[in-house]
C-alpha positions in Angstrom: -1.2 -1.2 -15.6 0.8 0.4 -12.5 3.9 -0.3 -11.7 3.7 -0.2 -8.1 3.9 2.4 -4.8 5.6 6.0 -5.8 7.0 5.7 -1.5 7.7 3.6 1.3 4.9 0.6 1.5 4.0 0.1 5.2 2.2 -3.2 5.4 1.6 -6.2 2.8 -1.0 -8.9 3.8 -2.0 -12.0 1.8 -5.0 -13.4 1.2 -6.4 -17.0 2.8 -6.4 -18.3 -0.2 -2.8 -16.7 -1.0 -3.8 -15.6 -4.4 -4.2 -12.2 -3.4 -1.6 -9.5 -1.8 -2.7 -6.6 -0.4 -0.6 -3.4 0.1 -0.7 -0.2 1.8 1.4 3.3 1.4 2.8 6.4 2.4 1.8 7.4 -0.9 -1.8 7.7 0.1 -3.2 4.1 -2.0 -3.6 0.5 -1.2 -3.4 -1.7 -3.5 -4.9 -5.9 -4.0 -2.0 -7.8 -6.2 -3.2 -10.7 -8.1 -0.2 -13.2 -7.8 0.6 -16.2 -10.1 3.3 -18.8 -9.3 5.9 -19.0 -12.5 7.9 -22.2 -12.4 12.3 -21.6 -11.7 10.9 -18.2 -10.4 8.9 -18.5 -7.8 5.8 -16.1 -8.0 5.1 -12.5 -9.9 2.6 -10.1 -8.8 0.4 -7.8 -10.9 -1.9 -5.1 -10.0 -5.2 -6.1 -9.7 -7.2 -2.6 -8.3 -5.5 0.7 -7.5 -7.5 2.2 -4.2 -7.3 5.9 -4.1 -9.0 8.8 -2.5 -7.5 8.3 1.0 -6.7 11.5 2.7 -3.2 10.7 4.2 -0.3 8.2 4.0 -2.2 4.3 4.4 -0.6 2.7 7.4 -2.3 -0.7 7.6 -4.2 -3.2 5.5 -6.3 -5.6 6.8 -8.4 -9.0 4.9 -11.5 -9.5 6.5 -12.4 -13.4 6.0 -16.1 -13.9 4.4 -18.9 -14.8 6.2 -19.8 -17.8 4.3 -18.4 -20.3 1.3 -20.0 -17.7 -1.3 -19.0 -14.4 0.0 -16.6 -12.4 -1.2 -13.5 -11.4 0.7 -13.0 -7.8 2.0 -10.2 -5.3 2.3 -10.0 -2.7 5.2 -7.3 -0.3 4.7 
């Protein structure tokens, strides 16, 4: 498992459901954090996926809602 961004994150974005954060990088990834809520502490996050292969620093991060009750929710980085 990762431990997180190597540089400055630039945008984080939550899921509708808020289960799911999704952050972007100057380090060139984006990344989908699975979050879990811990009782006295509020909730902890752990890495979910790791996207790579972008070709500069990742400036935005965007959820795109599904298109029906079954679909499956989309990231756009």
């Amino acid at each position: 498992m990762s431990s997180g961004h190597s540089n400055e994150i630039n945008q984080v974005k939550v899921n509708k459901s808020g289960k799911l954060l999704a952050s972007c990088s100057d380090d060139w990834t984006a990344r989908i954090w699975k979050t879990s809520v811990v009782q006295e502490a509020g909730f902890i996050c752990e890495t979910a996926t790791l996207l790579e292969g972008h070709r500069h620093q990742v400036s935005g991060v965007y959820w795109c809602p599904p298109g029906g009750p079954n679909d499956p929710e989309i990231v756009a980085t």
